[in-house]
C-alpha positions as CSV (number, residue, x, y, z in Angstrom):
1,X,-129.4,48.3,179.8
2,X,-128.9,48.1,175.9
3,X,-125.8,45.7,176.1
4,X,-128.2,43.4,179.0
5,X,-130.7,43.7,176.1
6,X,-128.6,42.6,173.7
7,X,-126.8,39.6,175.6
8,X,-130.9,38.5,176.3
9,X,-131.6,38.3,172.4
10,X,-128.1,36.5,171.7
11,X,-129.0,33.8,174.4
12,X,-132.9,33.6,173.0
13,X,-131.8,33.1,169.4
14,X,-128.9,30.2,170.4
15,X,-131.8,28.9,172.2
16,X,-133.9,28.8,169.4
17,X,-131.1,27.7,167.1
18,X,-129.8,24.9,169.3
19,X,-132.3,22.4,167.9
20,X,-131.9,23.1,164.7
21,X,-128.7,23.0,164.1
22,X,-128.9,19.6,166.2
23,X,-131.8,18.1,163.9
24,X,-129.3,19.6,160.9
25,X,-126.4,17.2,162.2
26,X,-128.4,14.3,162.7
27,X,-127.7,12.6,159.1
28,X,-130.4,10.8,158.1
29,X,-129.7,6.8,156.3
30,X,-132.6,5.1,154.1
31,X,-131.8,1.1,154.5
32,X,-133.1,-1.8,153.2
33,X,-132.6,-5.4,154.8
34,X,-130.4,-6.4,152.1
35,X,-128.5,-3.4,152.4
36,X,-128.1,-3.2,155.8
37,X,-127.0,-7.0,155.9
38,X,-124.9,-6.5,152.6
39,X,-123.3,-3.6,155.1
40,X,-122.8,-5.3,158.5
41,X,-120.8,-8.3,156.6
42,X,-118.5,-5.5,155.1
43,X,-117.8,-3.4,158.2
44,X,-119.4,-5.4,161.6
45,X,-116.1,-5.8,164.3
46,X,-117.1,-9.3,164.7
47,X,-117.4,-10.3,161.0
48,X,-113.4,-8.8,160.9
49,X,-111.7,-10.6,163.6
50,X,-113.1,-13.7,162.0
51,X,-111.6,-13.4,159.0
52,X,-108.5,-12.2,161.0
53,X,-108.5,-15.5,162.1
54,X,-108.6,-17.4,158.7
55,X,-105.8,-15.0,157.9
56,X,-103.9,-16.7,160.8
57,X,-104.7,-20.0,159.6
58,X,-103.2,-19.0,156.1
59,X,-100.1,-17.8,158.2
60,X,-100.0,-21.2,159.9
61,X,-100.5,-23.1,156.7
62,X,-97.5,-20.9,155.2
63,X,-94.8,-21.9,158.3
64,X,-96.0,-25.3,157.1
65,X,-94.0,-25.0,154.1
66,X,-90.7,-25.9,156.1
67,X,-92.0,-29.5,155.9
68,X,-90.3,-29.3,152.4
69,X,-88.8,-26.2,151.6
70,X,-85.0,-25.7,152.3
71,X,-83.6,-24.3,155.5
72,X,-81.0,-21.9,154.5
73,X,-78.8,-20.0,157.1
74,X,-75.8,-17.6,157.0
75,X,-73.7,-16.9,160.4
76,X,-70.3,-15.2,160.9
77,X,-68.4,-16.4,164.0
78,X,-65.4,-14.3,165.4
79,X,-62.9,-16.7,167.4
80,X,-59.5,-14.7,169.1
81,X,-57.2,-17.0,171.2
82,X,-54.0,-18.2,171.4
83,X,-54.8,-22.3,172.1
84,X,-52.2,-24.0,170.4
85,X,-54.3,-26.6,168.9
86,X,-57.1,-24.0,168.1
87,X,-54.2,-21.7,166.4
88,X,-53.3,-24.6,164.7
89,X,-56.2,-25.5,162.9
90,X,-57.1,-21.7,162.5
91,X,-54.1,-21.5,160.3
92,X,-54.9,-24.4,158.4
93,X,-57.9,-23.3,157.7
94,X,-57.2,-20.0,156.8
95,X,-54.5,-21.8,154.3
96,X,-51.9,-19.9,156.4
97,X,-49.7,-22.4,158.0
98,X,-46.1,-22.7,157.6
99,X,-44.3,-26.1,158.2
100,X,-41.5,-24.6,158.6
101,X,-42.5,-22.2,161.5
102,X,-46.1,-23.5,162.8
103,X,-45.0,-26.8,163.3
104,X,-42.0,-26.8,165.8
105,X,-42.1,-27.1,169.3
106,X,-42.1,-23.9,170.1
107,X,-44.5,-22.6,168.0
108,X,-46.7,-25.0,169.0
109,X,-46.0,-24.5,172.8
110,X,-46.1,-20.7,172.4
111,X,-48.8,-20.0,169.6
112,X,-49.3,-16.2,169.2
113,X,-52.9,-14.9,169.6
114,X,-54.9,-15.4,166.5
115,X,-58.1,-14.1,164.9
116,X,-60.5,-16.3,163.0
117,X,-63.5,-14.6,160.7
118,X,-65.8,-18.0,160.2
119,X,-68.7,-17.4,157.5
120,X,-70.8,-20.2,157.0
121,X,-73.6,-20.9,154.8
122,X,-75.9,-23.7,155.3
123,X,-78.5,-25.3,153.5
124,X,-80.7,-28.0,155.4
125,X,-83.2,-30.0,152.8
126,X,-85.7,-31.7,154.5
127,X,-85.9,-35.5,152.9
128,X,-87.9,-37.7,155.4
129,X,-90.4,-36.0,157.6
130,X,-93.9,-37.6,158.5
131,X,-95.0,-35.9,161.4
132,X,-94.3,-31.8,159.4
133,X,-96.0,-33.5,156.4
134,X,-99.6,-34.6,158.3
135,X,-98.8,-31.1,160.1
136,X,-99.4,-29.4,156.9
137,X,-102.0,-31.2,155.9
138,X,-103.6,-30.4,159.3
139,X,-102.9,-26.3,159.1
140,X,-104.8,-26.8,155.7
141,X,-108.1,-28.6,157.1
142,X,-107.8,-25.9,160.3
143,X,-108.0,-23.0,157.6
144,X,-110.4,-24.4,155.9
145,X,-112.5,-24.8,159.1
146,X,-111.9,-21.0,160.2
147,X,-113.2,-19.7,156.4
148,X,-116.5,-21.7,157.5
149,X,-116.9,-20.1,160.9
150,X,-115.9,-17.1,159.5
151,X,-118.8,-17.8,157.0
152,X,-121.2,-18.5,159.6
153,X,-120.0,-15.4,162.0
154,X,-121.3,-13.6,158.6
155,X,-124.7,-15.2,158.8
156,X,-125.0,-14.9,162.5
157,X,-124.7,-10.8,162.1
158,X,-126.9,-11.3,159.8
159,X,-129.7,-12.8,161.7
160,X,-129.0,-10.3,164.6
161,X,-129.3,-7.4,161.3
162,X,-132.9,-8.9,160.5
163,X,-133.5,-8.9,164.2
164,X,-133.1,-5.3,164.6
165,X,-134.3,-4.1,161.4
166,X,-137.4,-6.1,161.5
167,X,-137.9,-4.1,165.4
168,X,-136.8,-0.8,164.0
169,X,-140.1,-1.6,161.6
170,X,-142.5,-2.9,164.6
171,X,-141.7,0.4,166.2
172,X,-143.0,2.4,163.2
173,X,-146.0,0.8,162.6
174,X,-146.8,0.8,166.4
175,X,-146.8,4.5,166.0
176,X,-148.5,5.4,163.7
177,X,-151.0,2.9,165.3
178,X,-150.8,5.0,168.6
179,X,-151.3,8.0,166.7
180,X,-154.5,7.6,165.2
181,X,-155.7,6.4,168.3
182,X,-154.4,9.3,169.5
183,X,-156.5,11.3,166.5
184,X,-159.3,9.1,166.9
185,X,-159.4,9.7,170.6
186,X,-159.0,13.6,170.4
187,X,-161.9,13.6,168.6
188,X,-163.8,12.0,171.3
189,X,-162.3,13.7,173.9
190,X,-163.7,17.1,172.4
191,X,-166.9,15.3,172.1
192,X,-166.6,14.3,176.0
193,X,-166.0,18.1,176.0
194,X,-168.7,19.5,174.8
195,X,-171.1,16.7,176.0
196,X,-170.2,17.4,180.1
197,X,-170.6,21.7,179.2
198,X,-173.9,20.7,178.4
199,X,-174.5,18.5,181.2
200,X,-174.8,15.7,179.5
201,X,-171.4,13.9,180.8
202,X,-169.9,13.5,183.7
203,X,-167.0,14.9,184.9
204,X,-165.6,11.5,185.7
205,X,-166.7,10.6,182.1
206,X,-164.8,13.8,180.7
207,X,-161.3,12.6,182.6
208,X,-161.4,9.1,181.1
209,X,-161.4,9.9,178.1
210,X,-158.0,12.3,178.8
211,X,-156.6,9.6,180.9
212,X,-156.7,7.5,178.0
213,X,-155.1,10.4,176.1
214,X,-152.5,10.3,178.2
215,X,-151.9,6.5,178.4
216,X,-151.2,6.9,174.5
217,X,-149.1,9.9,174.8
218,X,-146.9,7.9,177.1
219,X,-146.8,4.5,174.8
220,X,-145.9,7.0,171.9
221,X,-143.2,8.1,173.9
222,X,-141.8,4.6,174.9
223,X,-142.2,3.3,171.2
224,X,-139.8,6.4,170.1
225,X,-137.4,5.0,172.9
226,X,-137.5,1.8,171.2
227,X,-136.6,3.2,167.5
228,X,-133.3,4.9,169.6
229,X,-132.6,2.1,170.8
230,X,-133.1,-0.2,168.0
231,X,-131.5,2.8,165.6
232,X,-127.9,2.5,168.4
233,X,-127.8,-1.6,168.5
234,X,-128.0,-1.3,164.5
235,X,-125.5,1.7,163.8
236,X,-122.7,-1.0,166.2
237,X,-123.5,-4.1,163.8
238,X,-122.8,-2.0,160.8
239,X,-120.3,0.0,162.5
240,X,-121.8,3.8,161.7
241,X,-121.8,6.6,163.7
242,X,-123.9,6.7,167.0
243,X,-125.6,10.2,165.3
244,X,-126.4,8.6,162.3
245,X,-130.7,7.5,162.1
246,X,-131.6,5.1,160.3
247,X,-134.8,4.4,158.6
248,X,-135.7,1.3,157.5
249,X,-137.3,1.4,153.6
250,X,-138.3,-2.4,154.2
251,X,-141.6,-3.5,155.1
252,X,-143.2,-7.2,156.6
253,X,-143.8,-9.5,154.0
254,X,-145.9,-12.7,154.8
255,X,-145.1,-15.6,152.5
256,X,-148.5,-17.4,151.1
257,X,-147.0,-20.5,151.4
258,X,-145.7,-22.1,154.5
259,X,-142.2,-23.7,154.3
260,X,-142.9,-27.7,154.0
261,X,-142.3,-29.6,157.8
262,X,-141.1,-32.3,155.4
263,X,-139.0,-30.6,153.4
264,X,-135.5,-32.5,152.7
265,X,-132.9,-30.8,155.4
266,X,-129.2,-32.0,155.8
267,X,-127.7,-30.5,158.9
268,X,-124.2,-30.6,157.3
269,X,-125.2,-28.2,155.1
270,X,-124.6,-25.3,157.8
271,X,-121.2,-23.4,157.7
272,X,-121.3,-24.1,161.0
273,X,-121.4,-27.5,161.4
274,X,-119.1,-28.0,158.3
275,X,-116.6,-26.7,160.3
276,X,-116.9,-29.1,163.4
277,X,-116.7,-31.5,161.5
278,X,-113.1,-29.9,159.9
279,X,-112.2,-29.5,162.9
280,X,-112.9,-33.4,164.1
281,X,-110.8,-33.9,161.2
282,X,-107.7,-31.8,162.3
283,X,-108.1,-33.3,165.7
284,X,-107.8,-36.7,163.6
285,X,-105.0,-35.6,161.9
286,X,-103.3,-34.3,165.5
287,X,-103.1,-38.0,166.5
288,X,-101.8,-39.0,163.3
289,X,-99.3,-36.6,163.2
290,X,-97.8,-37.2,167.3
291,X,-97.9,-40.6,166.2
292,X,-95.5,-40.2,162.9
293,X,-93.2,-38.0,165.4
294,X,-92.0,-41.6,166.2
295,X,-90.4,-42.3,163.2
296,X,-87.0,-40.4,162.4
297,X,-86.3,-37.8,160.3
298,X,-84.0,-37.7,157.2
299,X,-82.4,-33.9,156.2
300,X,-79.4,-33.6,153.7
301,X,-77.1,-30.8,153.9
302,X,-74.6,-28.9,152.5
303,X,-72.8,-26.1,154.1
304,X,-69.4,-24.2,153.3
305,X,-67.4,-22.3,155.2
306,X,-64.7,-19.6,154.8
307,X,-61.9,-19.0,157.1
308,X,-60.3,-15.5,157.2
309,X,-57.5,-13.3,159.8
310,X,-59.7,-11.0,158.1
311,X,-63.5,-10.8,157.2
312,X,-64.3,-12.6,154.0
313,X,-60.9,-13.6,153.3
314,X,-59.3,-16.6,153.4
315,X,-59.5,-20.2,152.7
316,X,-62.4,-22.1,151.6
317,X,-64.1,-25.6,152.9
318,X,-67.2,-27.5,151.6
319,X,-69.3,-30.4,153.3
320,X,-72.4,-32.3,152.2
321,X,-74.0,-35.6,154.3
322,X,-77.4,-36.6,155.4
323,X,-78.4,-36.2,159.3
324,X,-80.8,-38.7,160.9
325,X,-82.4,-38.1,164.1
326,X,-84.2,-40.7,165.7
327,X,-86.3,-40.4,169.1
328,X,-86.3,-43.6,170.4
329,X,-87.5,-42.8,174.2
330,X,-88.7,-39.7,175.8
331,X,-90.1,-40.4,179.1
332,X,-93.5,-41.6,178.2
333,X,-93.8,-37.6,176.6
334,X,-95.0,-38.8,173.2
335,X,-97.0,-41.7,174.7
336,X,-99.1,-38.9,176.9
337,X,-99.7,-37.0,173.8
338,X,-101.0,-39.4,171.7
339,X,-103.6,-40.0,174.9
340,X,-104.4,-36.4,174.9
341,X,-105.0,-35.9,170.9
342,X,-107.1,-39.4,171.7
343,X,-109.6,-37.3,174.0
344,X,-109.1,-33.9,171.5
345,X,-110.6,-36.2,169.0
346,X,-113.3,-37.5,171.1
347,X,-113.9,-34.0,172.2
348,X,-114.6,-32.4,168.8
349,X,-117.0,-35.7,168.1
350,X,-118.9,-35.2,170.6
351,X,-118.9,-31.5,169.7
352,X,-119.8,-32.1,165.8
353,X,-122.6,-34.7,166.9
354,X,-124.0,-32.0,169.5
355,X,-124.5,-29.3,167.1
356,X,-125.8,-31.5,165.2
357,X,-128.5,-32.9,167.1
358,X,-129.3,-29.4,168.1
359,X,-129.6,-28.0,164.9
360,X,-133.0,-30.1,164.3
361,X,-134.1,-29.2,167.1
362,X,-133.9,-25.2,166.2
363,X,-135.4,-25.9,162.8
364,X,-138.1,-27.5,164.6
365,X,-138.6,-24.7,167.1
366,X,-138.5,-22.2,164.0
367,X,-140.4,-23.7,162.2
368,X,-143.5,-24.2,164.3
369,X,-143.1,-19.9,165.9
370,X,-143.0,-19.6,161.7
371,X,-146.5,-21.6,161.3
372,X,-148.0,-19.8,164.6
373,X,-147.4,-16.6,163.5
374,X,-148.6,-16.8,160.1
375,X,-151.9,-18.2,161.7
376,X,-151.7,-15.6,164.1
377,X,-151.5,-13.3,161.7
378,X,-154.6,-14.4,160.2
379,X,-156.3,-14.3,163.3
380,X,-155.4,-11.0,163.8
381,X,-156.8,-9.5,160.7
382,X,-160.2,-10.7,161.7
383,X,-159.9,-9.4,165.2
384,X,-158.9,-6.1,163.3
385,X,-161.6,-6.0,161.1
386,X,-164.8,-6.5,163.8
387,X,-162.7,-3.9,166.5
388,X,-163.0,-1.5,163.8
389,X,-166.6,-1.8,162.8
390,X,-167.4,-1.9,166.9
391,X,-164.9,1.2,167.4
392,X,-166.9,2.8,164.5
393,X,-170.3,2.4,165.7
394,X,-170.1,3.2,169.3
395,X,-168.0,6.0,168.0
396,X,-171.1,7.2,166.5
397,X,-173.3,6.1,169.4
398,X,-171.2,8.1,171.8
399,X,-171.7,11.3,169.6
400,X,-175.1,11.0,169.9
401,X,-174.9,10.1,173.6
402,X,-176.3,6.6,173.2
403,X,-173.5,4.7,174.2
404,X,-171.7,5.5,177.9
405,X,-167.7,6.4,178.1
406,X,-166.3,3.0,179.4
407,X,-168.1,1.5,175.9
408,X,-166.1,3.7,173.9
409,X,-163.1,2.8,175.9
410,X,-163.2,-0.2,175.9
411,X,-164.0,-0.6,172.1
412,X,-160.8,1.8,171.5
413,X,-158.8,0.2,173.4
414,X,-159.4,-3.5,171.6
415,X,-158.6,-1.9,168.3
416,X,-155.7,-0.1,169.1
417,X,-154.8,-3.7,170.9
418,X,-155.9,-5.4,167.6
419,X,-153.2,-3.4,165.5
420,X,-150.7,-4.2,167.5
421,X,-151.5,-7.3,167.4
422,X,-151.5,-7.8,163.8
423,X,-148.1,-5.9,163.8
424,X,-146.4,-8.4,166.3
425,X,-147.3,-11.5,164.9
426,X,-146.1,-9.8,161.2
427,X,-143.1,-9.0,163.2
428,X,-142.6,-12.6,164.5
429,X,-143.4,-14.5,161.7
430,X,-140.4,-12.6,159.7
431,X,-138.2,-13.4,163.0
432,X,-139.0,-16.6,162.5
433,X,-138.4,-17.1,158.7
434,X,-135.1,-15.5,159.0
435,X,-134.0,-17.4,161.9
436,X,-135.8,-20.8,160.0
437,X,-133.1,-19.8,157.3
438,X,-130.3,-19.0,159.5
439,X,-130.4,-22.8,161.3
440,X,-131.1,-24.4,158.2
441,X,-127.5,-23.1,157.1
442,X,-129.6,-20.9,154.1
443,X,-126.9,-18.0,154.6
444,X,-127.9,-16.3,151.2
445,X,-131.5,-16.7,152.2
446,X,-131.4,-13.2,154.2
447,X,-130.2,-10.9,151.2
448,X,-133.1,-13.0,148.7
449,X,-135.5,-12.2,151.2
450,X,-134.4,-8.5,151.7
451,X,-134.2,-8.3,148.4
């Protein structure tokens, strides 16, 4: 009985423990915007396999360098046979031949076997190459093009950051909205209490009131589902661990002055669009260079060999000479590329002038969500300030029984309704300012604002 005792107590006190020591390794992170962005554009997934792709550019631009560079290879060849010609010019290369002996009849009939060690080293200096040259040029516009959308993956995460962090905030404030209704509406309840002991309320009356208790318990609940949630998308853009909480040490900040519908705005400003545009140019330059593959190509070379029974033995040899290659005809196969970079280049016009045209069209939207929330906003705080005068005073009729149950429902109710309110349009208005920023190609504009 003393040992079942025992086991009991041990069970109780993990029991007891468990939370604890789970609260204990739940790390607790203080964030602000800036931070958090300043965070995601150092660790986000996404914001590294863009700039693996600049790096890939760079490794393109760098096999470019063969347009000019020298080619230089090395190869050792091992020949054994007993071909009479081949024998022949073996020996002579190897500086081996007799003319006594190797040039008879029958020791040119009957050549004896032969080995040949053949080290060469070659050295191929482009001259004359149009179509590697515009190819260079081309790797260089395409890396320049990926360092802008890797730019603009930056100030996408971004956004999405704000997004999440801006939430993470609504939740809070809805909250501690909820709970002093919650408060608010104790205190009634216990008035609703005491008022249907005495006779004074109906039982009915009693129950709404802890209805209502209820409906805010369970929105307290669902707004702490929303923090997790919120807390798990932000912890993936910043790449943390899923047990780290974060608590955002921002607030909502509502800008006096409204950003001017007239204000100058060039499109190509955005990273994004920058790099269409590149990339119309490297589509450009494709044409250009499938064109130039026309023309021939000019190398010089020199290249020496060395001849040996053995390896690196022997007799020596030295050649130098120009090669020309010329493709005159190919079966229509550089005629059907040319057509093809034709419609690449159309292709990433039609792109460039596509986001382009779009791009207005999101400042515009952003813009006018940005002016209807800041007059939202305002609209809000007035509806704020006469639900909490009406909550007040038939909070105080109630107590004195002069004002019926559904009354002080109904008045609760519109305030707590009011403060969410004011919170959602706060939250939207600094959703829309970011994203304002965002299409307007501002990319610095999130960290000044954080900030």
């Amino acid at each position: 009985m003393k040992i079942y005792k025992a086991l009991i107590g041990c069970c109780v006190g993990a029991a007891l423990a468990w939370p604890l020591q789970a609260k204990t390794a739940e790390r607790i992170m203080s964030l602000s915007l800036s931070d958090a962005i300043t965070m995601a554009r150092q660790n986000n997934y996404g914001v590294k396999a863009a700039k693996s792709r600049v790096d890939q550019a760079q490794a393109r631009v760098d096999q470019t360098r063969q347009s000019y560079l020298p080619k230089v290879t090395l190869s050792e060849t091992l020949v054994v046979t007993n071909d009479p010609g081949a024998a022949l010019v073996f020996k002579l290369q190897q500086n081996i031949a007799d003319p006594m002996k190797d040039f008879t009849a029958e020791a040119l009939n009957n050549a004896d076997i032969i080995n040949d060690f053949n080290t060469s080293l070659q050295v191929m200096q482009p001259v004359y190459n149009a179509d590697a040259a515009i190819g260079r040029s081309m790797a260089l516009k395409a890396r320049t093009g990926q360092e802008l959308m890797a730019l603009r993956t930056e100030e996408s995460v971004g956004l999405q950051v704000s997004k999440v962090y801006y939430g993470l905030i609504l939740a809070r404030k809805n909250i501690e909205a909820v709970e002093q209704s919650i408060k608010t509406m104790q205190a009634h309840s216990n008035d609703a209490a005491r008022g249907y002991r005495a006779g004074l309320l109906t039982k009915s009356d009693k129950l709404s009131t802890d209805v209502r208790l209820a409906e805010l318990q369970e929105q307290k609940l669902l707004l702490h589902d929303e923090i997790k949630n919120g807390t798990d998308v932000l912890a993936v853009l910043l790449n943390l661990d899923a047990g780290v909480s974060i608590v955002p040490t921002g607030d909502f900040v509502v800008d006096d002055r409204l950003p001017d519908e007239n204000e100058h705005y060039l499109p190509e400003n955005r990273s994004d669009l920058k790099a269409l545009d590149t990339f119309r140019q490297v589509a450009v330059s494709q044409e250009e260079m499938v064109h130039a593959s026309r023309l021939p190509r000019l190398n010089a070379f020199v290249q020496t060999n060395l001849h040996s029974n053995d390896v690196f033995g022997g007799g020596s040899s030295w050649a130098l000479g120009m090669n020309m290659q010329w493709n005159i005809y190919d079966g229509m196969a550089t005629a059907g590329r040319i057509q093809e970079a034709k419609a690449q280049t159309r292709e990433a016009m039609y792109n460039y002038e596509a986001a382009k045209s779009n791009s207005l069209a999101e400042v515009s939207r952003s813009l006018r969500s940005l002016k209807t929330a800041k007059a939202r906003i305002a609209v809000a705080r007035k509806s704020l300030e006469e639900a909490k005068v009406s909550l007040d005073f038939i909070g105080e009729q109630f107590k004195t029984g002069m004002a019926m149950t559904f009354e002080l429902l109904m008045r609760e109710q519109a305030y707590t309704y009011s403060k969410m309110r004011l919170n959602q349009a706060s939250y939207d208005y600094c959703v829309s300012k970011s994203e304002l920023d965002y299409y307007r190609g501002n990319g610095e504009a999130f960290l000044t604002e954080a900030e």
